[in-house]
Every structure is written in structure tokens, then in C-alpha cells.
LUMDO-614022 format. One record per residue (C-alpha): x, y, z; residue in three letters. Coordinates in Angstrom, 3 decimals. Layout:
<nodes>
<node><px>X</px><py>Y</py><pz>Z</pz><rest>ALA</rest></node>
...
</nodes>
This chain:
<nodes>
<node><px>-6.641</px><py>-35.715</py><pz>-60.986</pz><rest>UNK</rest></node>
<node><px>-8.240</px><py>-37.269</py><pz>-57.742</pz><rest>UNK</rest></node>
<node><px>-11.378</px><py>-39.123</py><pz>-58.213</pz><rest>UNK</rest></node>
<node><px>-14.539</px><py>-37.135</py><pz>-57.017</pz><rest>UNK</rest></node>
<node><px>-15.601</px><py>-38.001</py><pz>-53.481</pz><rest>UNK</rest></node>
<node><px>-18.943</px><py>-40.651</py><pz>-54.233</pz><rest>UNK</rest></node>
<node><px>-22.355</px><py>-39.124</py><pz>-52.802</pz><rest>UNK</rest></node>
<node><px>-23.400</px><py>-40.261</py><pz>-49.639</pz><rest>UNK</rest></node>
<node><px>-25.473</px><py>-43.404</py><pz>-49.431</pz><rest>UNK</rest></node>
<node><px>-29.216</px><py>-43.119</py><pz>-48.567</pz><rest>UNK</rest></node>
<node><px>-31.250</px><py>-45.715</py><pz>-47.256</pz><rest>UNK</rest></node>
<node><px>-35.185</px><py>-45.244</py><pz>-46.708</pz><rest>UNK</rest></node>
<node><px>-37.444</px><py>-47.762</py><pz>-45.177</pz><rest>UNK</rest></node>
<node><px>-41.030</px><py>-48.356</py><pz>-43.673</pz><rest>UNK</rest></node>
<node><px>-41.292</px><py>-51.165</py><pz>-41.602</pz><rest>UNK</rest></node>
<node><px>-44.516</px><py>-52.575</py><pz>-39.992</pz><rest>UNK</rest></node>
<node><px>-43.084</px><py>-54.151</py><pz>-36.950</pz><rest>UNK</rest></node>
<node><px>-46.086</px><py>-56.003</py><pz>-36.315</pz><rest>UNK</rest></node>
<node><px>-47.256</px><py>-57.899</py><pz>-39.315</pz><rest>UNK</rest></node>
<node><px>-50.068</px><py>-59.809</py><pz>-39.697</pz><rest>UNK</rest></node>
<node><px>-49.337</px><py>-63.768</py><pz>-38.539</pz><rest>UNK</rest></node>
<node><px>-48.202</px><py>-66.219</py><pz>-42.304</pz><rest>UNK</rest></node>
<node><px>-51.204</px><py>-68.648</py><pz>-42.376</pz><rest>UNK</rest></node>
<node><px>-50.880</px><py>-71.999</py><pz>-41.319</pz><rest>UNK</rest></node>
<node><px>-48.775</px><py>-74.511</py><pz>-42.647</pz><rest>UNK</rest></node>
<node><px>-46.507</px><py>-71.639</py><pz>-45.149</pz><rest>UNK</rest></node>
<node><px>-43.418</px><py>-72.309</py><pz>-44.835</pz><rest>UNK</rest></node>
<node><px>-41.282</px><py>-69.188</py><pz>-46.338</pz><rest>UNK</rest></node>
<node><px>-42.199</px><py>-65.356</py><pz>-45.038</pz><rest>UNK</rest></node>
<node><px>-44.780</px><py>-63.976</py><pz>-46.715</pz><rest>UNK</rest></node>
<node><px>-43.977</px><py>-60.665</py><pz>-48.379</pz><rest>UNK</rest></node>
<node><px>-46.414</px><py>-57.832</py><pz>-47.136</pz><rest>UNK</rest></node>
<node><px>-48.197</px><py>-55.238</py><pz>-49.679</pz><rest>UNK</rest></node>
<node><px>-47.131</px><py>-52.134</py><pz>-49.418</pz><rest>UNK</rest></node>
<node><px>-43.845</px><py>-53.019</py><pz>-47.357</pz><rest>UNK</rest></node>
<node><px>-40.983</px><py>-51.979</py><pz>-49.179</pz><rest>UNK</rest></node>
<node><px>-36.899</px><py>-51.041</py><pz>-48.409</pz><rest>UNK</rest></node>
<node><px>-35.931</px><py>-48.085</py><pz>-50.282</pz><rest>UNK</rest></node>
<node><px>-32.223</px><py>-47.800</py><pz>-51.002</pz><rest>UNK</rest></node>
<node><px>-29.730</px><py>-46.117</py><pz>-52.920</pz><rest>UNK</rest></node>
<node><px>-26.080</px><py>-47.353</py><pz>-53.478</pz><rest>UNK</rest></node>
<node><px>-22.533</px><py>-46.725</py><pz>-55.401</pz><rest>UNK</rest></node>
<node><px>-19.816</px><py>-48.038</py><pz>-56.516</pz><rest>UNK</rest></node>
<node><px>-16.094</px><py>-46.792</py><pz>-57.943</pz><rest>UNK</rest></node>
<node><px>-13.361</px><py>-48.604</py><pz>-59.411</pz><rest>UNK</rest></node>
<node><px>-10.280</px><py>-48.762</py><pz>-62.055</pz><rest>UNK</rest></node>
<node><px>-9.535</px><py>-50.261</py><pz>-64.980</pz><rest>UNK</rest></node>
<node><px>-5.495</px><py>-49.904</py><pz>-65.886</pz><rest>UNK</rest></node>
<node><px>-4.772</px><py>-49.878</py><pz>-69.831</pz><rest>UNK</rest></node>
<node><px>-4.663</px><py>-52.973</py><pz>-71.176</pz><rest>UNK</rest></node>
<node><px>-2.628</px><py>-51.848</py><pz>-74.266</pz><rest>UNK</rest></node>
<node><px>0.658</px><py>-50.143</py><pz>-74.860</pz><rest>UNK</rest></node>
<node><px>2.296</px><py>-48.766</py><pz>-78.263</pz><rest>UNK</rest></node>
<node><px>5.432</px><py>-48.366</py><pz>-78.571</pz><rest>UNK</rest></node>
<node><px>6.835</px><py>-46.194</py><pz>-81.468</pz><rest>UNK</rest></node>
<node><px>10.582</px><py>-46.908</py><pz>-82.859</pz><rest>UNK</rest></node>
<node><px>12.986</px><py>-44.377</py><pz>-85.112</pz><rest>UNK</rest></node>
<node><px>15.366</px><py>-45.389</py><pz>-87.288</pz><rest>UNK</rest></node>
<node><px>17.006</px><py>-43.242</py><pz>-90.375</pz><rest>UNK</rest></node>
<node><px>20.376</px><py>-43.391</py><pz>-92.343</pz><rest>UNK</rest></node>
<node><px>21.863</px><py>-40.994</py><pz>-94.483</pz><rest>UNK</rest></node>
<node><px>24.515</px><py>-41.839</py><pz>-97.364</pz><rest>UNK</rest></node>
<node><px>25.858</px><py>-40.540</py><pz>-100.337</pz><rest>UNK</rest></node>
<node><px>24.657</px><py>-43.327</py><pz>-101.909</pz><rest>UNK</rest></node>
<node><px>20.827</px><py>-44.403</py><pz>-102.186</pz><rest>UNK</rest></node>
<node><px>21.081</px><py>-48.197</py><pz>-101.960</pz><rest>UNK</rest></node>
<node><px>23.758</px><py>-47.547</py><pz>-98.896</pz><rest>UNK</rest></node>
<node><px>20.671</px><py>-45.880</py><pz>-97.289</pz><rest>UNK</rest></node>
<node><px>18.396</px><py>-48.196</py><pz>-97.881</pz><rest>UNK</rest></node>
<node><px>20.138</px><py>-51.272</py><pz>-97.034</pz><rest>UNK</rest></node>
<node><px>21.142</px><py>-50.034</py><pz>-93.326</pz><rest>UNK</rest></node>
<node><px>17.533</px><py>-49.492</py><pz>-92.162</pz><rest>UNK</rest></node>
<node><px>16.432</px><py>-52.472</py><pz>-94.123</pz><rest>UNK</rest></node>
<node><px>19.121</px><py>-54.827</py><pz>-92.061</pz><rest>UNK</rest></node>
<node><px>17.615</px><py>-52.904</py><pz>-88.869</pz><rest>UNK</rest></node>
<node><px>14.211</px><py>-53.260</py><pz>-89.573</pz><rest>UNK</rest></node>
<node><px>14.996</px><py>-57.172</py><pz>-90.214</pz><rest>UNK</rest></node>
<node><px>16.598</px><py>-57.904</py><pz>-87.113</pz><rest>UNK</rest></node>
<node><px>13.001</px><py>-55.708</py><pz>-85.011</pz><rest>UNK</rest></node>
<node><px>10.552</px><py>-57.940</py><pz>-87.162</pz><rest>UNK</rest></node>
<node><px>12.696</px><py>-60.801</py><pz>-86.260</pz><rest>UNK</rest></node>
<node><px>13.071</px><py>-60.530</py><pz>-82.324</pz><rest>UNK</rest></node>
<node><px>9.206</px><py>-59.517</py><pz>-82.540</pz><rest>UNK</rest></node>
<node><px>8.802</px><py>-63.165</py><pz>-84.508</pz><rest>UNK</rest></node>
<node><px>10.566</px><py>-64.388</py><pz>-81.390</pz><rest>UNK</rest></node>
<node><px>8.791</px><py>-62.784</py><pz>-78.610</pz><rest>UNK</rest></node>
<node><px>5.237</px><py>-64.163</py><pz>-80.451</pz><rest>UNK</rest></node>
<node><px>3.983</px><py>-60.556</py><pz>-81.303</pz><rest>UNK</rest></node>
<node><px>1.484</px><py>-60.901</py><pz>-84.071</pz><rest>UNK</rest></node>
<node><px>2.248</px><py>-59.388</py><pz>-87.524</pz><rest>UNK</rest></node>
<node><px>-1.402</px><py>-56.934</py><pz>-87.793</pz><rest>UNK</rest></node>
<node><px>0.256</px><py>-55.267</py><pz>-84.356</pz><rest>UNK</rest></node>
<node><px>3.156</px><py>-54.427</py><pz>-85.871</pz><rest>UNK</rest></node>
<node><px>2.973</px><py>-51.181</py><pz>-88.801</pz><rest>UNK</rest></node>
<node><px>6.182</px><py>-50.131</py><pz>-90.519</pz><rest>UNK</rest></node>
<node><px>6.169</px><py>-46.694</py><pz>-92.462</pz><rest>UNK</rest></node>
<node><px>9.327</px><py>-45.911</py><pz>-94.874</pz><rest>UNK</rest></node>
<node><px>10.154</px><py>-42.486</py><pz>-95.922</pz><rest>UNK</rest></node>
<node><px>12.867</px><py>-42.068</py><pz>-98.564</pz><rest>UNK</rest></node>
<node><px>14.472</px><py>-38.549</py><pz>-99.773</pz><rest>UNK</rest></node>
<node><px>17.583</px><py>-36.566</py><pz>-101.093</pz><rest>UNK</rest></node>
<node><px>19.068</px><py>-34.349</py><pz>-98.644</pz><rest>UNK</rest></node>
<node><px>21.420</px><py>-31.907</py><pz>-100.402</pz><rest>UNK</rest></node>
<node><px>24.065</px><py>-34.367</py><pz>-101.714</pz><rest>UNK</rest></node>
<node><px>23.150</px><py>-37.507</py><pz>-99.781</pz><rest>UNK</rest></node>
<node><px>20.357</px><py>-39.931</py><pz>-99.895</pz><rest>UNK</rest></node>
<node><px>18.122</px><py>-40.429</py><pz>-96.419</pz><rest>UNK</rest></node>
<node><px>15.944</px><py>-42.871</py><pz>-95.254</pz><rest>UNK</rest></node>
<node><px>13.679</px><py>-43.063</py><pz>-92.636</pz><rest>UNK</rest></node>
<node><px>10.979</px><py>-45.612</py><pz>-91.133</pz><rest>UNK</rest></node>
<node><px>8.919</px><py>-45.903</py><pz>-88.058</pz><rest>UNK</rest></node>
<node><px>8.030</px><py>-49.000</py><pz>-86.577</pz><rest>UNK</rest></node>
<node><px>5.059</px><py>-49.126</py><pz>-84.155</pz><rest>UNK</rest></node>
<node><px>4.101</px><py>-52.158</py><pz>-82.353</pz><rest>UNK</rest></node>
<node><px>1.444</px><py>-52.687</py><pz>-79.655</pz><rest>UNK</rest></node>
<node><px>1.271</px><py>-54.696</py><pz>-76.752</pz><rest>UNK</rest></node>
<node><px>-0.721</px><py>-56.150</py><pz>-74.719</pz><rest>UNK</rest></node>
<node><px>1.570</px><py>-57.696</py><pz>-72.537</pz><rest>UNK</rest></node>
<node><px>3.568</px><py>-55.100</py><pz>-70.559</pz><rest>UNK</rest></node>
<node><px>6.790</px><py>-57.134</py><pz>-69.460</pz><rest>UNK</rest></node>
<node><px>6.932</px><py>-58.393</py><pz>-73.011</pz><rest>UNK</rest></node>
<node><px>7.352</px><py>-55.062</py><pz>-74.334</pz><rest>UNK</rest></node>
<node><px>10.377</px><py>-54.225</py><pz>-71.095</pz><rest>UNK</rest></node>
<node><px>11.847</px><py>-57.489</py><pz>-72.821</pz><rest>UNK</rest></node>
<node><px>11.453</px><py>-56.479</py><pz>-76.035</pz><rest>UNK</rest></node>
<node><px>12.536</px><py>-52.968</py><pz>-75.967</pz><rest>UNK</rest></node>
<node><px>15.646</px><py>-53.875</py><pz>-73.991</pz><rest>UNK</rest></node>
<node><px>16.936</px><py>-56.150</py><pz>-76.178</pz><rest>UNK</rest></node>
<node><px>16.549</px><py>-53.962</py><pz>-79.042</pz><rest>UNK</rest></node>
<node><px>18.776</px><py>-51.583</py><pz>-77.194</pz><rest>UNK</rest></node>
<node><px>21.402</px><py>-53.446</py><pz>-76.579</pz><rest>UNK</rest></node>
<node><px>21.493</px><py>-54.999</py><pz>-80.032</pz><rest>UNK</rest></node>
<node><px>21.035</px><py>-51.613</py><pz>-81.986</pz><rest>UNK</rest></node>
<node><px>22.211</px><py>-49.322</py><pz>-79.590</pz><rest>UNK</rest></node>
<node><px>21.543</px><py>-45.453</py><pz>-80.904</pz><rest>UNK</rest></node>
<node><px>20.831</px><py>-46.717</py><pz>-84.287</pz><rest>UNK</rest></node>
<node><px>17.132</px><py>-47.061</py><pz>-83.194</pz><rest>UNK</rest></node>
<node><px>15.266</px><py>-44.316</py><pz>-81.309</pz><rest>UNK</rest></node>
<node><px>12.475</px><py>-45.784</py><pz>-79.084</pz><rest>UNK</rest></node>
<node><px>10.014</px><py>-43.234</py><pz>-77.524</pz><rest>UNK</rest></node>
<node><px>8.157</px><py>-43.860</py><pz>-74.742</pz><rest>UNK</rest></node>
<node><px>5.387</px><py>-46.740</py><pz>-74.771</pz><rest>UNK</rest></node>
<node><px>1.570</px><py>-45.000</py><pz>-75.186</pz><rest>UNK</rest></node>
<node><px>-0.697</px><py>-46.926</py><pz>-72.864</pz><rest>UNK</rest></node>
<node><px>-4.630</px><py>-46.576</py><pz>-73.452</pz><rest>UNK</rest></node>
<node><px>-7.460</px><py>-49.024</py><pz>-73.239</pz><rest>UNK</rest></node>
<node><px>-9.588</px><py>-50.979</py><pz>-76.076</pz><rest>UNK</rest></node>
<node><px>-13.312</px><py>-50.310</py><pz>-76.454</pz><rest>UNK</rest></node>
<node><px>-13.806</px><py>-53.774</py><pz>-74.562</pz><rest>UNK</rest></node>
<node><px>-12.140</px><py>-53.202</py><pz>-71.595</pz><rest>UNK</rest></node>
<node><px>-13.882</px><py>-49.667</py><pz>-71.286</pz><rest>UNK</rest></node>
<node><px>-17.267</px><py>-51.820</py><pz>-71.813</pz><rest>UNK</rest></node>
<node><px>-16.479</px><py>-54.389</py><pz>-69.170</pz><rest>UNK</rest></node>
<node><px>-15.368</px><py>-51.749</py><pz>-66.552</pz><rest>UNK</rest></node>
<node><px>-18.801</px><py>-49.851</py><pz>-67.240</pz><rest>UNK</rest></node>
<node><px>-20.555</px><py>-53.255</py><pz>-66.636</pz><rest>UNK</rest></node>
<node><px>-18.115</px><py>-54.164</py><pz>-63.659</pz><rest>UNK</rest></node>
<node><px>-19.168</px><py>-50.820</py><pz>-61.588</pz><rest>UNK</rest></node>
<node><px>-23.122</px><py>-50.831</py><pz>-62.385</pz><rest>UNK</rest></node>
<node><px>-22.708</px><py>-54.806</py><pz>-61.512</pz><rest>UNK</rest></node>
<node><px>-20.776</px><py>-53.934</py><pz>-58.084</pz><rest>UNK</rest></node>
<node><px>-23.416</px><py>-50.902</py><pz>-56.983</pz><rest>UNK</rest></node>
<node><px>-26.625</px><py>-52.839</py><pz>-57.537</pz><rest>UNK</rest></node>
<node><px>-24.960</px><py>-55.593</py><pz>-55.305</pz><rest>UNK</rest></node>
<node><px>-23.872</px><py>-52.734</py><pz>-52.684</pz><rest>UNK</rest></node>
<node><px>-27.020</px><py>-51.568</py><pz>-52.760</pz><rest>UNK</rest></node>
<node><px>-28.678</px><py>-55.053</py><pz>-51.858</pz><rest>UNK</rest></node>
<node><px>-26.794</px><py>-55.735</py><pz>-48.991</pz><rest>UNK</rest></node>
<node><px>-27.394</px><py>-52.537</py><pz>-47.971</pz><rest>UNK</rest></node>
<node><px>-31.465</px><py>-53.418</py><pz>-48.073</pz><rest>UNK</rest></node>
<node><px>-30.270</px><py>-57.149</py><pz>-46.787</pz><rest>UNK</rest></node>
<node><px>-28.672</px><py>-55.456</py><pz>-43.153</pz><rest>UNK</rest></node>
<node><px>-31.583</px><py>-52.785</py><pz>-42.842</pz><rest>UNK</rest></node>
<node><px>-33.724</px><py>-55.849</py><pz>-43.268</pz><rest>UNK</rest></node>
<node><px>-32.342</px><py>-57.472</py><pz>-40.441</pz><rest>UNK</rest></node>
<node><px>-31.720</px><py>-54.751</py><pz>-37.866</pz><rest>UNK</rest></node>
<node><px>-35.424</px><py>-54.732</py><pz>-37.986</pz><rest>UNK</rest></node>
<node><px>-35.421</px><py>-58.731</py><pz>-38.021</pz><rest>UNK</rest></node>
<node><px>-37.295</px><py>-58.799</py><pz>-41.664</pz><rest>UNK</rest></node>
<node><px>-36.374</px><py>-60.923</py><pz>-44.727</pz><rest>UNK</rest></node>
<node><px>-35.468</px><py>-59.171</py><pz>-47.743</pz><rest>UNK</rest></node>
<node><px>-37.705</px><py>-59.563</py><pz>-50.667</pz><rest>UNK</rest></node>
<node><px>-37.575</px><py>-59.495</py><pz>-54.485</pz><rest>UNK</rest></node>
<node><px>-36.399</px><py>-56.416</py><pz>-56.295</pz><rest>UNK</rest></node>
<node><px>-39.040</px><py>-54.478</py><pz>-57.547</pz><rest>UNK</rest></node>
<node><px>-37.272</px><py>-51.411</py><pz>-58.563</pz><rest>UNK</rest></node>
<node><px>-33.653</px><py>-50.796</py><pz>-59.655</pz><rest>UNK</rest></node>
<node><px>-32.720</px><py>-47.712</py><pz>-61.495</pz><rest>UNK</rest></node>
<node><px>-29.414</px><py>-46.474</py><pz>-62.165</pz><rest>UNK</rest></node>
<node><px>-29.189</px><py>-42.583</py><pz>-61.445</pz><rest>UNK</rest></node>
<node><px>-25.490</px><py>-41.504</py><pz>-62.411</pz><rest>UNK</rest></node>
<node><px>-22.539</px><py>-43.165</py><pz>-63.697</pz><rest>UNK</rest></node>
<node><px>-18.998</px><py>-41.069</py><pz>-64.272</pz><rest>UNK</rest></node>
<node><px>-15.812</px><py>-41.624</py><pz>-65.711</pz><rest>UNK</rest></node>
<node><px>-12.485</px><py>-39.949</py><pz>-65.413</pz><rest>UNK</rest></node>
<node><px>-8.939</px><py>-40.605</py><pz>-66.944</pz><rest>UNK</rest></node>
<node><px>-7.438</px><py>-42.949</py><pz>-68.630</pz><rest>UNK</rest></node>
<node><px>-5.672</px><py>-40.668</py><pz>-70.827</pz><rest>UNK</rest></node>
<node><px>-2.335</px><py>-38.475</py><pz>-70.236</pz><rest>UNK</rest></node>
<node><px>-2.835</px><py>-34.560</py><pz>-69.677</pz><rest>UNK</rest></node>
<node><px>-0.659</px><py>-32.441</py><pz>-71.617</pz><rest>UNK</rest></node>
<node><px>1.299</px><py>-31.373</py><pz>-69.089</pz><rest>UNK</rest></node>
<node><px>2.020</px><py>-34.936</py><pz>-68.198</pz><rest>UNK</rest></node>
<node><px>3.163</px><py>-35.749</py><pz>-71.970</pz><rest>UNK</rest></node>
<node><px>5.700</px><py>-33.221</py><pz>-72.022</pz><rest>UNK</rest></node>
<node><px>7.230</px><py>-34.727</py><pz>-68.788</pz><rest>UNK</rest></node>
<node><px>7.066</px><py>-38.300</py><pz>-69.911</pz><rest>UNK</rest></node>
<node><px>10.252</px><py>-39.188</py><pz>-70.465</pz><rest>UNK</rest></node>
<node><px>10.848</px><py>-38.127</py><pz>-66.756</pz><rest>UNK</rest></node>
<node><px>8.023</px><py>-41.005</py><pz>-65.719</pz><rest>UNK</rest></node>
<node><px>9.081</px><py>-44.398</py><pz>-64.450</pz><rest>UNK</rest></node>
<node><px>6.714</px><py>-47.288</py><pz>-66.277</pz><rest>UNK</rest></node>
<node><px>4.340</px><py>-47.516</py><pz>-63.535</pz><rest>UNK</rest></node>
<node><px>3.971</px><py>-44.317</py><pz>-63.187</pz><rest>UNK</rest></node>
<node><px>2.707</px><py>-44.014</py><pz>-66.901</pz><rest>UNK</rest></node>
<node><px>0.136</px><py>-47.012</py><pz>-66.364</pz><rest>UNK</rest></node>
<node><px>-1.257</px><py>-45.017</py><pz>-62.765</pz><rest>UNK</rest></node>
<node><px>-1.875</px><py>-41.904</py><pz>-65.154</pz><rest>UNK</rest></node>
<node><px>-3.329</px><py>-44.123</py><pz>-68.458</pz><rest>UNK</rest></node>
<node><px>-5.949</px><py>-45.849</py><pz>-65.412</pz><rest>UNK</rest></node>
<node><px>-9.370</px><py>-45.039</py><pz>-65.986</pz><rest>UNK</rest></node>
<node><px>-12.075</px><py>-44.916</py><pz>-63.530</pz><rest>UNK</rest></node>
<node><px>-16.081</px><py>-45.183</py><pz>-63.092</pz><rest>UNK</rest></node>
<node><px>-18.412</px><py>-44.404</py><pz>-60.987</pz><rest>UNK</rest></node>
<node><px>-21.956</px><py>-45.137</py><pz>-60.441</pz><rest>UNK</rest></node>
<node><px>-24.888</px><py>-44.765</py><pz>-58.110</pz><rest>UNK</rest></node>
<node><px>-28.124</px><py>-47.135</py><pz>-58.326</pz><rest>UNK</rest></node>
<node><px>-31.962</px><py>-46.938</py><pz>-56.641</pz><rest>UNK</rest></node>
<node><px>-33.815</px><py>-49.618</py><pz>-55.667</pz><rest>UNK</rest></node>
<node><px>-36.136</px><py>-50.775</py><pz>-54.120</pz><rest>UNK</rest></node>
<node><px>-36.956</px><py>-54.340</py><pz>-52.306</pz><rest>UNK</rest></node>
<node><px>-39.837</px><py>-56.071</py><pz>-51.503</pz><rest>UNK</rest></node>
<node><px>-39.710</px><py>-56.511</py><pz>-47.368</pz><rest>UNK</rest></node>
<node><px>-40.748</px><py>-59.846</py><pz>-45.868</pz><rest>UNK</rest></node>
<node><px>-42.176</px><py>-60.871</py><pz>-42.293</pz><rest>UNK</rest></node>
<node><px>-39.901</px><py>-62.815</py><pz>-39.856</pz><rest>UNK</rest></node>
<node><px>-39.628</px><py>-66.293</py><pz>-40.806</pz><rest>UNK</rest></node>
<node><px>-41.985</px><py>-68.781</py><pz>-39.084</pz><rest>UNK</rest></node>
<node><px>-40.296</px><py>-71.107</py><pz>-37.225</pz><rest>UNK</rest></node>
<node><px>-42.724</px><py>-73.322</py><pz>-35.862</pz><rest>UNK</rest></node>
<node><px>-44.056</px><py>-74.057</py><pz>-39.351</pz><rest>UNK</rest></node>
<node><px>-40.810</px><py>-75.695</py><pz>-40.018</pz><rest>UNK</rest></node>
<node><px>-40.693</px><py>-78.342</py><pz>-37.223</pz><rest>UNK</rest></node>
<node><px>-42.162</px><py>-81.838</py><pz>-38.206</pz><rest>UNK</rest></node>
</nodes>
């Protein structure tokens, strides 16, 4: 889904282009009552996921129980072992075993689900698992998303990014009209969105189609926001008063 096209920018001022003269001997511009820059700003960026899980298959059937057991065992050995190897932490790594009688035979069954957080590890990882266990071990296709964290700091990063938009915005009215910019005495924020990060439907049922980028530009999430403000406006900067 495209991003929605950002309001346009508004920018009010009233400037007194002939202020009253700083008094002798101040050195800094004097900021004038009632003289104030009125602006409004935005902001928009993205945030890609900054997690992946990736979920793994593996069953055996035999006609006899310990037979069963003992060939997903020796698989699920060797994953926990390359994970050991490739540094992934134990609590990101959940195994689930499932054992049953299927008409004469014994099955079982276990899922392994691991998540990263570092996406060429999991490439590495995953490819080596294929070519050890070959179609012995079903891996699906990773699930990217984001943690509550990363949603928090892209929040902060967009409201962060307007309000400075927004003051150079006041800075450059400030000196087409050869002013100083002032403190802020207002800054409001007026509308924040977000959109994404998260597959559609109709974008899980093609997944398997989807190269590993492409997954990552669907899973990327994205804010908006739009601030007010408004600046205190200073006279032009006296000179003279600076020379010894």
C-alpha cells in the first residue's frame, strides 16, 4: 500500500520590519513582544523489521516407536547444534514435540522455531540446514515483524525529525525577512500515522513466490507526523554593538 501523500506545509508569520532600535551597549537581538513565526511542519519515514522467525518441520513415521523417536531426536540435535555454532541464544529457540499412532505405525513430529535478529545469519543458517538435512526438514518461510522498541524509537525518530523540519522552516522565513529566530514558545504535535509493517493476506498466500527482500519491503513500517509551532522572532543583530 503506498504511503499517504503528507499535507502541505504552512508557514504563517507577522513581521514588523521596522523594530524599535536594541538599547545601547546589548549585544544579542532583542526579541520583540508580540512578534512571533507561526509554522507547521512534517515528517515520514521507515522502520524495516528488525526480527525474523523462522519455523522448521520435521516428522518420522515407523513401525516402531523408539525408531520414530530417535530420527527426529538425531535431527533436532544436529539444528540445536549448528544454532550453538552460529551464537543464537537458547530463549530464541522453542521446540514443540508431538508424538502419535497412525494406524499401524508410530509418528513423530516437532517444530522448531527460532528468531533472528540478524538477517544474513538466518540465510547462513537455513542453508546449511538444507544441505545437511535435505527434505528431512521442512523450513517455511522466515516471518519478519518488529519489537515494541523499535516501533517506540521510530515514533520518537519522526516527531524528533518534524519539530526540527519545522524549525528550519521558522529559521529561513526568519531570514528572508533578515530576523533572528527566537525561542520556541509553542510546539504542538497535530497528527501522527502509521501504516504497515505487517503482510496482507493476499501477500501471505503468495509468499513463497517472494524473494527475501521483497518480504522485508512488505514487513517495513512507516510514520508520519505533522507538528505546530511557534517561535519567538528577533530584531536584526546589532552590529556596531559588537565592535570594540
Amino acid at each position: 500500500m503506498a504511503p499517504p501523500a503528507p499535507p502541505p506545509s504552512r508557514v504563517f508569520a507577522e513581521l514588523d520590519l521596522a523594530p524599535s532600535p536594541a538599547p545601547e551597549g546589548r549585544v544579542g537581538p532583542a526579541a520583540l513582544p508580540g512578534r512571533e513565526v507561526h509554522v507547521s511542519g512534517s515528517a515520514e519515514l521507515s522502520a524495516r523489521p528488525d526480527r525474523a522467525r523462522v519455523s522448521l518441520r520435521l516428522s518420522s513415521r515407523k513401525e516402531a516407536a523408539e525408531a520414530a523417536r530417535s530420527s527426529v531426536s538425531r535431527r533436532l540435535q544436529y539444528i540445536a547444534h549448528t544454532a550453538r555454532l552460529h551464537s543464537i541464544p537458547e530463549e530464541n529457540m522453542t521446540v514443540t514435540e508431538d508424538f502419535s499412532r497412525v494406524e499401524n505405525t508410530y509418528q513423530m513430529e516437532a517444530e522448531v522455531c527460532i528468531i533472528f535478529s540478524d538477517f544474513g545469519k538466518m540465510q547462513n543458517v537455513c542453508n546449511l540446514l538444507i544441505e545437511k538435512l535435505g527434505t528431512s526438514v521442512t523450513i517455511n518461510p522466515p516471518r519478519f515483524y518488529h519489537t515494541p522498541e523499535a516501533i517506540d524509537t521510530l515514533r520518537r525518530q519522526v516527531c524528533v525529525t518534524a519539530v526540527g523540519n519545522t524549525r528550519r522552516k521558522a529559521q529561513e522565513v526568519c531570514q528572508l525577512f533578515g530576523q533572528a529566530l527566537g525561542k520556541p514558545l509553542l510546539i504542538k504535535e497535530e497528527e501522527t500515522k502509521e501504516w504497515g509493517g505487517h503482510m496482507d493476506s493476499h501477500l501471505l498466500l503468495s509468499a513463497d513466490s517472494q524473494t527475501l527482500q521483497e518480504r522485508i519491503q512488505n514487513a517495513t513500517a512507516y510514520a508520519s507526523c505533522r507538528v505546530f509551532a511557534v517561535f519567538e522572532i528577533k530584531g536584526k543583530e546589532n552590529r556596531r554593538s559588537k565592535l570594540p
